[in-house]
Steps between C-alpha positions, in 0.01 A plus 500: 500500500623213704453457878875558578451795259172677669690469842801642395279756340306582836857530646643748324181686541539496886890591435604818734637679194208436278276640762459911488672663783385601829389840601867534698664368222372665216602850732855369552529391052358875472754653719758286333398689151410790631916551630627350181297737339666827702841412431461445148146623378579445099762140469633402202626211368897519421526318179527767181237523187379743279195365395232207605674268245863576664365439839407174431777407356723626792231298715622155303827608529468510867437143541798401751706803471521829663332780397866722507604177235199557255542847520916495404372307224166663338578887384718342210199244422246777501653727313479260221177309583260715653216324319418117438557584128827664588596155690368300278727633203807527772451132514636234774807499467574863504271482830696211643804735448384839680375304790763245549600608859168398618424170668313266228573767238450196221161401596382856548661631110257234381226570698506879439512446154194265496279709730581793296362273193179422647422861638518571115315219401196456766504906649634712186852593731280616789513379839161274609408609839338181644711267668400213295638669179791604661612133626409378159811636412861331498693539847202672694411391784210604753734720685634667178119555381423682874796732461401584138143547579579719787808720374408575153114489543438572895296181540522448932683149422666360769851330361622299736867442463764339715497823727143487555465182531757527815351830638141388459581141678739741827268750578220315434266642259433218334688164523480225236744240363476641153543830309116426423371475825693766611391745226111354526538572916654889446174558256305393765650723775657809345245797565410605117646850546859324528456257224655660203833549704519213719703274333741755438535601896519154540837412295677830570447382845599137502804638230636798752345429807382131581791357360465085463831473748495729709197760506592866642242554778648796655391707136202315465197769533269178550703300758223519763236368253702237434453135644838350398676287775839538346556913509755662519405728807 
């Protein structure tokens, strides 16, 4: 490691959000959970599957588009291709055409298609549950391997999408300038007991609550915790 390297190093060590939190503020990130918690004590994410294989699909699907858009589009898929094989034989094209009125629908036919090749090939049309299998795979990102890992197999992955990014940054919990630093900050501060749900009290409350233009305070069961200088109230 070079000089320049070890200092920047030592930096990022002494970094506020790669420090653990306070006594005060690890109360305040518990009270935060604990009221997300109360008002919805099971979440759920919104896109539609039937199986672990389906859910990841939807979850590359998802990829810039809405989960109401995926979901229009996936009941006629996956009543066809509920299984890799099933996709496999449907083939691209006949993918491409059942999931043409979502954004990037080209790429995604063909990456489908290949994924649902190599879980055949390398995990016998099973879903690996390590991260590092899962982003082997064509069109799977990080993100997608956190939702995957938590929805199908309750793994306390913390999948920090555009919503989480912005509520984690606003309240704070923890602040970083990438979806990595972000998601390696909320493993270091969300109490273990909220773990397996956070990141879904997190987007249902940057998608309905602290909207990117213009958050709704007055609803917000968390407004007092909450250190943003731009409220609403």
């Amino acid at each position: 490691m070079t000089e320049t390297n070890a200092q920047n190093a030592r930096r990022a060590k002494r970094a506020p959000e790669n420090r653990r939190p306070s006594a005060a503020e690890a109360k305040r990130i518990e009270e935060i959970f604990a009221r997300l918690a109360r008002v919805n004590p099971e979440p759920k994410g919104e896109l539609h599957y039937v199986n672990p294989f389906t859910l990841l699909v939807a979850v590359v699907l998802s990829a810039q588009a809405t989960d109401a858009g995926v979901n229009k589009a996936t009941p006629a898929l996956f009543t066809l291709a509920d299984t890799p094989q099933k996709m496999v034989a449907l083939g691209e094209e006949r993918v491409r055409d059942l999931i043409k009125t979502i954004g990037l629908f080209r790429g995604k036919a063909k990456n489908v298609v290949a994924l649902s090749r190599l879980l055949i090939e390398r995990h016998g049309g099973e879903i690996p549950q390590t991260r590092d299998e899962l982003t082997a795979l064509p069109g799977v990102g990080r993100k997608t391997a956190n939702v995957v890992l938590n929805i199908a197999f309750r793994h306390p992955t913390i999948a920090v999408d555009t919503h989480i990014f912005r509520v984690s940054n606003r309240l704070p919990l923890a602040k970083g300038a990438t979806p990595e630093a972000v998601e390696a900050g909320l493993e270091r501060v969300v109490p273990e007991k909220y773990r397996l749900h956070a990141h879904h009290w997190l987007i249902l409350h940057g998608r309905y609550v602290c909207k990117a233009r213009k958050p709704e305070c007055p609803r917000c069961v968390i407004a007092d915790l909450c250190r943003f200088k731009a409220k609403t109230i």
